[in-house]
VEXDREN-2710 file (C-alpha; in Angstrom, 1 decimal):
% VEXDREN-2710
k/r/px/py/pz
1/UNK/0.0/0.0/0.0
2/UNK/1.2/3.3/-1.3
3/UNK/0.7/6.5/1.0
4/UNK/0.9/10.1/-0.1
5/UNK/1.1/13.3/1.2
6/UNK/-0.7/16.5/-0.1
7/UNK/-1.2/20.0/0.9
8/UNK/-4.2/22.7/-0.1
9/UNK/-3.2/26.2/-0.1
10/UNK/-7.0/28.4/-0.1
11/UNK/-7.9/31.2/-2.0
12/UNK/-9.4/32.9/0.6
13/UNK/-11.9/32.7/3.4
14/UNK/-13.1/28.7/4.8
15/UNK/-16.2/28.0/6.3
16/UNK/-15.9/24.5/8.1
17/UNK/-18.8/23.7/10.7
18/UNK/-17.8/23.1/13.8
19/UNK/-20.5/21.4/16.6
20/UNK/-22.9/23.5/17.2
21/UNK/-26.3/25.0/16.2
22/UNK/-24.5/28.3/15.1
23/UNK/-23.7/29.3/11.8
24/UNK/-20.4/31.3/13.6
25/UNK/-19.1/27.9/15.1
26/UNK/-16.5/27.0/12.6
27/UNK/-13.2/25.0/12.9
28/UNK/-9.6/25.0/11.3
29/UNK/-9.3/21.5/10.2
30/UNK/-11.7/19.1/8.3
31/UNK/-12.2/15.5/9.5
32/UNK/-12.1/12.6/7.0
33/UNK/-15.6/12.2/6.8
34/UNK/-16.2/15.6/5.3
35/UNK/-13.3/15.3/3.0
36/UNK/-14.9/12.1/1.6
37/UNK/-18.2/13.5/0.9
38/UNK/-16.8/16.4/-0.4
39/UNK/-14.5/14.2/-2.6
40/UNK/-17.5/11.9/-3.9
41/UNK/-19.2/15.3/-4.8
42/UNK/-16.6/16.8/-6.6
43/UNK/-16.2/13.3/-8.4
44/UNK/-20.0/12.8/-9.2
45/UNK/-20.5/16.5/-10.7
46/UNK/-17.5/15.3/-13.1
47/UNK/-18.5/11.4/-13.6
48/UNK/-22.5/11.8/-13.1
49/UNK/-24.3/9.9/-10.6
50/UNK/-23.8/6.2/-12.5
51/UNK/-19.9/6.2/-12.3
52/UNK/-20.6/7.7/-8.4
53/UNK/-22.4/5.1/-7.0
54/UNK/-19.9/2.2/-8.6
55/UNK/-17.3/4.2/-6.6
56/UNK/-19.4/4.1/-3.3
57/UNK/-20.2/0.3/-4.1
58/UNK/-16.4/0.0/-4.3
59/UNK/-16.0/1.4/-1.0
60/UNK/-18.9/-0.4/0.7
61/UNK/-16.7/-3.9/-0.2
62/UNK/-13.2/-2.7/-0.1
63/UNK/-12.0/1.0/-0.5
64/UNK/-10.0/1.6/-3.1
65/UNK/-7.8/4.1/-0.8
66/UNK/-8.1/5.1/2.6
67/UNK/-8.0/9.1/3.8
68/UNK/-7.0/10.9/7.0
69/UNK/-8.2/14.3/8.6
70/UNK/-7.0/17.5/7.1
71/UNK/-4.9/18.7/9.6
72/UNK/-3.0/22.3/9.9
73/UNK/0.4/22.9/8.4
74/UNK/2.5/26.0/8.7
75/UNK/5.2/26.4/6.8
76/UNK/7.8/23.5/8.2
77/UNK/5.5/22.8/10.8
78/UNK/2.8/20.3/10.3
79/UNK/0.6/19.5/13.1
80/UNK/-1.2/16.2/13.9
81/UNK/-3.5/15.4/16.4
82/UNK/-1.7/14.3/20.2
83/UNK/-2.2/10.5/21.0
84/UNK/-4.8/10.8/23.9
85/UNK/-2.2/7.9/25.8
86/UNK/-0.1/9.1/28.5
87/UNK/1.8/6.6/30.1
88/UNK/5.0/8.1/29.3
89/UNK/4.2/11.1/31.4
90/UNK/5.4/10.3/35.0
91/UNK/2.0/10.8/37.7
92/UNK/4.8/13.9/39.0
93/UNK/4.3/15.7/36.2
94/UNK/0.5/14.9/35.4
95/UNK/-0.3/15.8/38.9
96/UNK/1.8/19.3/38.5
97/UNK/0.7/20.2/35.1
98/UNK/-2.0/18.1/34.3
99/UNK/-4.6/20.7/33.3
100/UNK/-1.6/22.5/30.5
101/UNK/-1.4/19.1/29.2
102/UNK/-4.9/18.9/28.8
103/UNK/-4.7/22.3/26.6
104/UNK/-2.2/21.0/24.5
105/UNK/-4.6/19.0/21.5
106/UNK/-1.4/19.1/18.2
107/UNK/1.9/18.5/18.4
108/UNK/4.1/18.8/15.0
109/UNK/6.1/15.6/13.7
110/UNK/9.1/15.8/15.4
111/UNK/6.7/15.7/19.0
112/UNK/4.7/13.1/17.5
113/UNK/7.3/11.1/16.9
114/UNK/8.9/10.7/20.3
115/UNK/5.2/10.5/21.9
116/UNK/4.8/7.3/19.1
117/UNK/8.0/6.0/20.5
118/UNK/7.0/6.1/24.2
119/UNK/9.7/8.2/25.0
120/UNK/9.3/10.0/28.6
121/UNK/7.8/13.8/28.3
122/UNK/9.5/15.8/30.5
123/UNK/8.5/19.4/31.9
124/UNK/11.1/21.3/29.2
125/UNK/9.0/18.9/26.3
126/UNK/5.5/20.2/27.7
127/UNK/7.2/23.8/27.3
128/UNK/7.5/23.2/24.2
129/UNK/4.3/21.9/22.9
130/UNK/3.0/25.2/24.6
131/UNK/5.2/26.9/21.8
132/UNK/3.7/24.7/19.3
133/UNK/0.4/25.4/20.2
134/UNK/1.4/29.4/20.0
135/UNK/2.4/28.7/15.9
136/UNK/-0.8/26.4/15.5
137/UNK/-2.9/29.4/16.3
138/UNK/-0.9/31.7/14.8
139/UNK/-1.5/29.9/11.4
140/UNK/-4.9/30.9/11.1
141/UNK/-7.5/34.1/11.5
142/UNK/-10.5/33.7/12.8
143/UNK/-13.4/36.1/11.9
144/UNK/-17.3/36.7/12.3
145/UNK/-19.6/38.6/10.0
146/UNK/-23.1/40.0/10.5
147/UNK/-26.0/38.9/8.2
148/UNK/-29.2/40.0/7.7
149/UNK/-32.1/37.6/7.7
150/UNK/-35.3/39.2/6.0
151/UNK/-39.0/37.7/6.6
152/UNK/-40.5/37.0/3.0
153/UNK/-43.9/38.1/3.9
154/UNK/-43.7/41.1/5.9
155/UNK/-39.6/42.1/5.8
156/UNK/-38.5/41.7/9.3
157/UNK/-35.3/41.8/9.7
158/UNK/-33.4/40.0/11.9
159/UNK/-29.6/39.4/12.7
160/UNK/-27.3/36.5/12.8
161/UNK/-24.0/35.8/12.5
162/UNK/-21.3/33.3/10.2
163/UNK/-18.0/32.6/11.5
164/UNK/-14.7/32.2/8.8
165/UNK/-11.2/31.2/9.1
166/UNK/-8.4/32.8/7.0
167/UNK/-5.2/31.1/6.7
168/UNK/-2.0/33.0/7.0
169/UNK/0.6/32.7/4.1
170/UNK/3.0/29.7/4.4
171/UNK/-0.2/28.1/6.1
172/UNK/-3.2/25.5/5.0
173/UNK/-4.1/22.1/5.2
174/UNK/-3.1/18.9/4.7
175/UNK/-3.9/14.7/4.5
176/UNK/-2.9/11.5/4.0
177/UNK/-4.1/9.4/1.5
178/UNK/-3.3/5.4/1.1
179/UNK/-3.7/3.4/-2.1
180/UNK/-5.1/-0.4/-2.3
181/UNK/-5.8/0.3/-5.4
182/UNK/-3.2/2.2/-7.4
183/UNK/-5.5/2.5/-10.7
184/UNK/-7.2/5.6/-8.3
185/UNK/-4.1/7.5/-8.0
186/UNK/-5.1/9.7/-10.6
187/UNK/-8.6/9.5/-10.3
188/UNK/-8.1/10.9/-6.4
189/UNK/-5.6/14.0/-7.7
190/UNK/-8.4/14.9/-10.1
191/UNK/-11.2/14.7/-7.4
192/UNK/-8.7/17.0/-5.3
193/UNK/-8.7/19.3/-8.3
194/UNK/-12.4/19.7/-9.2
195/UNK/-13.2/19.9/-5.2
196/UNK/-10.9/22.9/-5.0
197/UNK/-12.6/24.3/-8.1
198/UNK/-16.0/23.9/-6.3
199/UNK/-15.0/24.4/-2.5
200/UNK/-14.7/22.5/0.5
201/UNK/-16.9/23.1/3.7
202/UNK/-20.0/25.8/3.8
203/UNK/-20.4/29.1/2.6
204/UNK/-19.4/28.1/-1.2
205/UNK/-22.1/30.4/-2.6
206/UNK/-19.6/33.2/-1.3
207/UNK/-16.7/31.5/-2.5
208/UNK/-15.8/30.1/0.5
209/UNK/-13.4/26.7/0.4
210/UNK/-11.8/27.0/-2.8
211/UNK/-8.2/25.3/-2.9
212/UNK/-5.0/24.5/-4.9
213/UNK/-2.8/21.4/-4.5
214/UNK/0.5/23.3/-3.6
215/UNK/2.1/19.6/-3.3
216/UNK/1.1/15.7/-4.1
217/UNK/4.2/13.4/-3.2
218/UNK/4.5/10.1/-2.2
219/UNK/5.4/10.0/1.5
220/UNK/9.0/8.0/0.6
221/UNK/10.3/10.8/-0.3
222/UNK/9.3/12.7/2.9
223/UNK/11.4/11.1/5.8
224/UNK/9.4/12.8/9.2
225/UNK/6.1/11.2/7.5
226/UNK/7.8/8.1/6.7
227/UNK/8.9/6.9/9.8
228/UNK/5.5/7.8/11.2
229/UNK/4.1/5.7/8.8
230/UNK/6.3/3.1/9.0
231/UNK/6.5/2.9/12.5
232/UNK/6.6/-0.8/13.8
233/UNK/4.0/-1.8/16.8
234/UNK/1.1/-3.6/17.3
235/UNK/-0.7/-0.7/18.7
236/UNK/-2.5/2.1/16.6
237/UNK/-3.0/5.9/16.7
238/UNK/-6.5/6.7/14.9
239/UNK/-5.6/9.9/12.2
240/UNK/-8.9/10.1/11.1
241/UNK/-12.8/9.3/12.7
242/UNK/-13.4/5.9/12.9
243/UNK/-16.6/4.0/12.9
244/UNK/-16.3/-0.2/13.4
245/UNK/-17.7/-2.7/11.8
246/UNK/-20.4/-5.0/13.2
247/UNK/-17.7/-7.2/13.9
248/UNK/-15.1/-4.9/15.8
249/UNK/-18.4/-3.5/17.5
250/UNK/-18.4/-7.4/19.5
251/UNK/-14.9/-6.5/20.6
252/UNK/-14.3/-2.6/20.6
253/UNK/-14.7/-2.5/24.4
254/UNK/-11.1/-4.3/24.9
255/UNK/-9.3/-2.9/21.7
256/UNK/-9.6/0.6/23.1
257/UNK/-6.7/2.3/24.9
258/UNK/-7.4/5.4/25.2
259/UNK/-10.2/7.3/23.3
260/UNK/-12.7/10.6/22.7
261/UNK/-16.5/10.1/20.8
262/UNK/-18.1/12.7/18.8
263/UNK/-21.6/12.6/17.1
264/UNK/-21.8/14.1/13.9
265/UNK/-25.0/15.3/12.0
266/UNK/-26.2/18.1/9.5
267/UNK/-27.3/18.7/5.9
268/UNK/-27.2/16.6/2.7
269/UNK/-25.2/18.4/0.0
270/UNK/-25.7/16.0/-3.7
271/UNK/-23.8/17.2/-6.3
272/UNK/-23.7/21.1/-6.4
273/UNK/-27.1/21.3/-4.3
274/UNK/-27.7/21.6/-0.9
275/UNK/-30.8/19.7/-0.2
276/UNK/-33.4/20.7/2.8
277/UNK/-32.9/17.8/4.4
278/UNK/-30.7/16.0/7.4
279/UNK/-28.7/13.2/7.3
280/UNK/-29.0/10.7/10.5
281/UNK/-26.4/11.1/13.1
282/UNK/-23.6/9.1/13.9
283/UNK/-21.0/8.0/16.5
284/UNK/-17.4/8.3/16.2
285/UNK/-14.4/7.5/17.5
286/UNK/-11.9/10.6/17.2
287/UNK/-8.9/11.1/15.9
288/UNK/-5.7/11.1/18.6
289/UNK/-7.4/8.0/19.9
290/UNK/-5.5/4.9/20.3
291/UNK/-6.4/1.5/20.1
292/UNK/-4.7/-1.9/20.6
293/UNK/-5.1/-3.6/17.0
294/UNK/-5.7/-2.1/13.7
295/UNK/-8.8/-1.1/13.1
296/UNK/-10.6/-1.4/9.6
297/UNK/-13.7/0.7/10.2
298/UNK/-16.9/1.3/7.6
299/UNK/-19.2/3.2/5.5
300/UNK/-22.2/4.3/7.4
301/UNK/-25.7/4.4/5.6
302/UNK/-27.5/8.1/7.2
303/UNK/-29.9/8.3/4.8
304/UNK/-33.3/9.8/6.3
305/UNK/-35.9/7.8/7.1
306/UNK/-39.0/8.5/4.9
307/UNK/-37.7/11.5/3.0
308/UNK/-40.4/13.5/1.1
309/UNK/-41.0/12.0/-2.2
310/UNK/-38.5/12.9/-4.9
311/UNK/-36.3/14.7/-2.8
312/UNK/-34.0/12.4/-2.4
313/UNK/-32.8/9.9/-5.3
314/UNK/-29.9/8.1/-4.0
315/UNK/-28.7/7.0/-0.6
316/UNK/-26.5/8.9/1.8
317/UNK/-23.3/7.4/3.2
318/UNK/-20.6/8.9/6.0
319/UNK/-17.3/7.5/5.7
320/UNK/-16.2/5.8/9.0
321/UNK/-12.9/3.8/7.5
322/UNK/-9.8/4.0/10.0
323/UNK/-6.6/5.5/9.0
324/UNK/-4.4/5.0/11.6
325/UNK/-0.7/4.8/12.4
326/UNK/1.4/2.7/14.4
327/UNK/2.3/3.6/18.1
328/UNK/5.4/1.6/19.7
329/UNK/4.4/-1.0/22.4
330/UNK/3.6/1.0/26.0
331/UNK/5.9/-0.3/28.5
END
């Protein structure tokens, strides 16, 4: 299996929904399960609807490539989600600094890496992460703008507001992408290209989301990725959500380490329409969680029960398949 790396520089302003019921909560990274739906768009407005759902069939049996998360990048610095695991932080320095720890959610490669090999975290390494944390934010602007809602009938006027995030030059997003199935190399850089074309996340009526693909290498030739990939252990960091299979479901309960849960919901988007209607929602687990065997994970079927008659003509999947990479045993 071939993995490569590739980064998105924007345009201009994003618009990624972030939990909550407000149009201003917005985050700074895109999980997997986005990306994919955003991907399958962007490939079915090229393909039409036929060729689409002979690519979801191929993912329902066995995906064709595997995704991570979008995470943050600036500059040199690219930032990936800390392993929730602690055992190599002494109970000393959990008990003094416990709640800074807490704070500290990315780490950049060179971190990662010594938290993958269970090296001890010292006080002067937490420092540190604090400083990372400083140039993760600093990547980014975050910004609000008023909107004006008017009643059709008598033209009330009411007020509400959408959050944005800007990023800074040198700064933008990034993934992971691994191949079973080389034949979709190309097919995958072109989905990339059209999504950037159309926009990834909300707001795209206002241009919001629209990329280019600053970089598209295989990870070989990238040696901090490399060794994070090919890290040798039986145990697993999760870099993207992760849904299991009927199967791991039986056996999740003594596979997991250490772990967070989110529920995900919202909208169905099809093609270049958003549709008035909301998916079901659906439990995952979340990146930076840890789990003691590979996991393989699945497509998740959220189509609405009893949708309005011809609202909705196809089915409506979430994309729960794990990418994860390898921690070193925990002594």
């Amino acid at each position: 299996m071939k993995v490569y790396f590739y980064k998105l520089k924007f345009k201009g302003a994003t618009h990624f929904g972030d939990t909550g019921i407000d149009l201003e909560n917005v985050s700074e990274w895109v999980s997997s399960d986005t990306l994919f739906s955003a991907l399958m768009n962007a490939y079915g407005v090229v393909n039409g609807k036929d060729s689409l759902s002979e690519l979801i069939q191929a993912f329902d049996e066995r995906p064709p490539f595997l995704i991570s998360s979008l995470f943050v990048y600036n500059k040199d610095k690219y930032f990936l989600p800390r392993p929730l695991i602690d055992s190599n932080i002494s109970s000393k320095l959990r008990r003094e600094i416990g709640k800074e720890l807490k704070k500290i959610k990315w780490l950049d490669l060179e971190t990662f890496l010594i938290w993958l090999n269970d090296k001890s975290i010292s006080e002067a390494d937490v420092v540190r992460m604090k400083d990372l944390n400083k140039i993760y934010k600093d990547s980014y602007l975050y910004e609000t703008r008023p909107r004006v809602l008017l009643d059709r009938v008598v033209q009330n006027s009411s007020i509400y507001h959408t959050g944005y995030v800007y990023f800074k030059e040198g700064a933008g997003l990034y993934g992971l992408v691994a191949f079973n199935d080389e034949t979709y190399l190309k097919k995958f850089e072109l989905m990339l290209k059209v999504l950037g074309e159309i926009g990834l996340g909300g707001e795209r009526t206002y241009g919001c989301g629209m990329f280019d693909v600053d970089c598209f290498k295989e990870v070989e030739e990238l040696s901090e990725i490399k060794m994070i990939i090919n890290n040798d252990s039986e145990k697993y960091v999760l870099l993207s959500l992760y849904h299991p299979t009927t199967d791991e479901m039986n056996s999740i309960g003594v596979g997991l380490l250490a772990y967070d849960i989110i529920r995900k919901k919202g909208w169905i988007t099809s093609g270049r329409y958003a549709l008035p209607l909301k998916r079901k929602s659906v439990g995952f687990i979340t990146e930076g969680s840890v789990l003691i065997k590979q996991p393989k994970g699945c497509l998740v079927d959220v189509t609405p029960d009893n949708p309005p008659p011809n609202s909705l003509q196809h089915k409506v999947y979430r994309y729960g398949y794990a990418f994860a990479v390898p921690l070193r045993s925990i002594k």
